[in-house]
N, C-alpha and C positions, 0 to 999 in steps of 0.2 A: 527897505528892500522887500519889505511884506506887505500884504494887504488883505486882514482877513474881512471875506467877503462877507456881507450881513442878508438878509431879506431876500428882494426880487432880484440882488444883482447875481451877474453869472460871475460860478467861477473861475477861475485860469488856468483851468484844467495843462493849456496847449503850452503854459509857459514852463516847461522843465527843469530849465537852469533855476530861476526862480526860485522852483516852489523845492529845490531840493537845497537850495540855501537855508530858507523857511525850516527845513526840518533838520538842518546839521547845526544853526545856530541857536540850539533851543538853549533860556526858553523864552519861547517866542510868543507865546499861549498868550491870549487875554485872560487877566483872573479873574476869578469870580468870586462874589464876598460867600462869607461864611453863610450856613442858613443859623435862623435864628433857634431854641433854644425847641420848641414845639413845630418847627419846619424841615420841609425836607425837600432833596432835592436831586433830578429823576431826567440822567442824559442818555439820549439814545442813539443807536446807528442804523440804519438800512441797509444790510448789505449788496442789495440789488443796485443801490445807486451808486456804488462804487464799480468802476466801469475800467479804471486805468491802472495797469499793471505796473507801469513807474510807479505811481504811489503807492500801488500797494505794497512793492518791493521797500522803498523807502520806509514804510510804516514797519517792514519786517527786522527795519536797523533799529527801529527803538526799542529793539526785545532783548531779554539776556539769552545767555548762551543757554542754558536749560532748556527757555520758552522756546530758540528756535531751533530745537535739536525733539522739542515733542512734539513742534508741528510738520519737522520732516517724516516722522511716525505716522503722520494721517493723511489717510487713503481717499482721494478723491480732491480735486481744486475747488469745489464750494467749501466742503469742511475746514478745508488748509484756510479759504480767507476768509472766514466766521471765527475762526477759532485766531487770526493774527487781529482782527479787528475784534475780539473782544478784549485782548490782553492791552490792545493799544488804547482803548477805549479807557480802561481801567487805566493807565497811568499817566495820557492825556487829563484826564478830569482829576486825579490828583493833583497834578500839580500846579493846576488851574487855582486848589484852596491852600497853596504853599506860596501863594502870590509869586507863582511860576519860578522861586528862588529854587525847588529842586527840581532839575532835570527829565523828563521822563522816562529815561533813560536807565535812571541812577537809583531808582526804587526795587526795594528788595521786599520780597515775601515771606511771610511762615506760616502752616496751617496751626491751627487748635488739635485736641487729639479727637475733635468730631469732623475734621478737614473741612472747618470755615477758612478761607483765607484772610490774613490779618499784614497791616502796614507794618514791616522793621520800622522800628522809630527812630534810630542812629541810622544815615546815613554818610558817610565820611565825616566830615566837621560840624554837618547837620543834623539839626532834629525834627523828625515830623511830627506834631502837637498830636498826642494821644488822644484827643476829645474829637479829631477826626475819623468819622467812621465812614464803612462804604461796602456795599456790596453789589454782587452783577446776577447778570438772568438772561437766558438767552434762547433763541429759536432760530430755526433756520432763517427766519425772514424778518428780524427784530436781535436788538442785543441794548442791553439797559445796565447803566451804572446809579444806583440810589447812592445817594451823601444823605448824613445826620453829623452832627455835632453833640459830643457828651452822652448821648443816648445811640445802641445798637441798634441796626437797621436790617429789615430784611426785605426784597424786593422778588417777584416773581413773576413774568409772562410768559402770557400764552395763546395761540392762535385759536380766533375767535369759532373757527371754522374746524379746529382738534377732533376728529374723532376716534373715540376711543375703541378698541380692536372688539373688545368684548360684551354684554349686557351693561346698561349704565348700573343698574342696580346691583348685577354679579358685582361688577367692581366695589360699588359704595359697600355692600356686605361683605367685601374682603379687608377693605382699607379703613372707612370712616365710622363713626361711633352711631352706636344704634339711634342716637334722636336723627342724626343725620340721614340715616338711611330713611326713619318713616317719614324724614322734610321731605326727601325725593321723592319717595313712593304716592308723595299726594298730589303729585303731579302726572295727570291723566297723557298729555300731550308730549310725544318725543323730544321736539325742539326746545322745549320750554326745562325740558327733564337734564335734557343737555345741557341746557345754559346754565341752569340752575348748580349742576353736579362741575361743571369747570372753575365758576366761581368761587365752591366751596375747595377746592383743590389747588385754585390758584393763591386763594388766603391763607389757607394750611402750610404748604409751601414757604411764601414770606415767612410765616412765623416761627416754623424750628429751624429756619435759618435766621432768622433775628435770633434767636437762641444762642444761634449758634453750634447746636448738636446736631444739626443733618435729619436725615429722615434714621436713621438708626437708633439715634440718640431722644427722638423724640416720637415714635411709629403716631401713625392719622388717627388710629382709633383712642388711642389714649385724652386723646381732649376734645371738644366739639366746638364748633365756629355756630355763632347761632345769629341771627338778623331779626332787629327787634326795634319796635315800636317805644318812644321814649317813656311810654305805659308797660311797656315788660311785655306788649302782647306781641306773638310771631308773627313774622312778616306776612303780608298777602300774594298774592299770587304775581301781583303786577305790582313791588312795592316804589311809592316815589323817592328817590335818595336823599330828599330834603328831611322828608320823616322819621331816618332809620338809622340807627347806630347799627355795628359791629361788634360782636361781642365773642368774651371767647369763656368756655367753661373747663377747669382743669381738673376738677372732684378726682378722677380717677388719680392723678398723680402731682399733686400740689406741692411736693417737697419739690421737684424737679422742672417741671410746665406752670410757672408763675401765671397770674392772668392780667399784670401792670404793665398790661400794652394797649395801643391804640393801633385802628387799623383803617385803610383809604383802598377805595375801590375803582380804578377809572378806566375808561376805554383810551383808548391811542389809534390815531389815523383810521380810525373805523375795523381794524383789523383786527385789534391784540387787548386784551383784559389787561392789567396790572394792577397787579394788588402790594401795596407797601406798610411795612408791618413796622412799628417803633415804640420803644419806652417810653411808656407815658412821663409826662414831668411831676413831680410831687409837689412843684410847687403852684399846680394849677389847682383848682377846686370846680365839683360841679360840672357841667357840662362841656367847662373849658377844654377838658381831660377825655372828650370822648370824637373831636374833631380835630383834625394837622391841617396845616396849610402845606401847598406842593406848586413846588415851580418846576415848570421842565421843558427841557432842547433840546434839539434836535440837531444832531452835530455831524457834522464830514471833519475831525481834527484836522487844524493846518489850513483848508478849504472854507468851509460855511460853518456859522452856526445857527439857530434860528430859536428863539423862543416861542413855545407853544404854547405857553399857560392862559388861559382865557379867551382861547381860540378853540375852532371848530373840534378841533384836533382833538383836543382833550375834554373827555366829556366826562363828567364827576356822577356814578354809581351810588357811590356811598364813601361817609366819612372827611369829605372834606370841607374846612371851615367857611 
């Protein structure tokens, strides 16, 4: 009765009946294997390319009664289907790593008390394997689901084109840690000041949410993301991402901002930064430890998916093996 569409083909948009079986007989999902152990993995939606209100509706049946009692709450029909298609997006790709045995329907939430969101692991006679992690990130014009296994994950985009209301430097002196701010300041050229001050914002981000703690639990200036040369020395102006690790320093608060993380820098569709933040494995050594591997698709749930890994699409920054 299904046919989920792959590649160049089109989808079936026009067949209704169809595709509203496809979503009442979940699950119908193709799964997807686990990532490996130092991998990770990075699904995304556009919500521009969603065009048809049937599915969008349908997509609003696979939400619980909470999620669609907070999206009546929101003002405006772009936010309403950003905010349905990121909750669907989220329990889509879960149940993709439940080898689609649970529902996406049937997944229940609970925040941390820094309000990360986290998997209930019991649901009715089932259990979803703990060592499944996941988090989301979202922008008007992007919406991203990261998977890890066994190690926390934090993922965060952001439109390449952001700009920020105020001084880039007011900002960086309000929120990030003084080596950070003299990184910026030695950047003579706006553009360049710009790009430089997003990337450092979109890393920061990933990481106190791999945390876990939020931005309260973990404020910007408290630790510093630094970009470095496998010689220790800072990055240059124009650095190549094959050269350059990620790094991150916690001095100021080390009982609580551990630094036993790895971090991956990549572009998406020429539009949007993403930075994915993860526990390092201890049982790597050396260099192993300072690079992840990263797969990622590009999904219409129910409709298309499309792998992007090693295409145009996805272009590696920094940090990836």
């Amino acid at each position: 009765m299904r046919r989920l569409l792959r590649g160049d083909m089109l989808p079936l948009l026009s067949n209704l009946v169809s595709r509203r079986l496809v979503i009442s007989s979940l699950p119908s999902l193709p799964p997807a294997p686990l990532p490996s152990r130092r991998e990770a993995h990075l699904w995304y939606v556009v919500p521009n390319e969603l065009e048809d209100a049937s599915l969008l509706q349908d997509y609003r049946e696979l939400l619980s009664p909470c999620e669609k009692e907070n999206i009546l709450s929101i003002k405006g029909e772009a936010l309403k289907k950003c905010a349905i298609l990121s909750r669907v997006l989220v329990r889509t790709t879960l149940s993709r790593y439940t080898d689609c045995k649970v529902n996406p329907r049937l997944f229940k939430f609970r925040k941390n008390r820094f309000g990360k969101p986290e998997v209930e692991r019991q649901i009715g006679a089932l259990w979803v394997s703990s060592s499944l992690q996941f988090n989301i990130s979202h922008t008007s014009s992007m919406i991203a689901c990261g998977i890890t296994v066994d190690v926390p994950i934090g993922i965060d985009i952001e439109e390449k084109q952001r700009k920020p209301v105020n001084n880039i430097l007011s900002l960086a002196h309000r929120y990030f840690s003084p080596y950070e701010v003299q990184y910026l300041a030695s950047f003579m050229d706006p553009e360049t000041q710009q790009s430089e001050f997003l990337r450092l914002w979109t890393l920061k981000e990933a990481y106190v949410k791999a945390l876990g703690r939020g931005f309260s639990g973990a404020p910007f200036r408290d630790f510093t993301i630094r970009f470095e040369k496998s010689t220790d020395s800072v990055v240059p102006e124009q650095p190549k991402s094959e050269e350059f690790r990620i790094m991150i320093d916690t001095a100021f608060d080390s009982e609580n901002l551990t630094a036993n993380w790895q971090f991956a820098l990549v572009e998406l569709g020429g539009s949007h930064l993403a930075a994915i933040c993860m526990e390092k494995d201890e049982n790597m050594s050396g260099t192993e430890q300072d690079f992840l591997k990263l797969k990622v698709w590009k999904t219409l749930p129910y409709v298309e998916d499309k792998c992007m890994s090693e295409t145009d699409a996805v272009k590696n920054i920094s940090g990836l093996s």
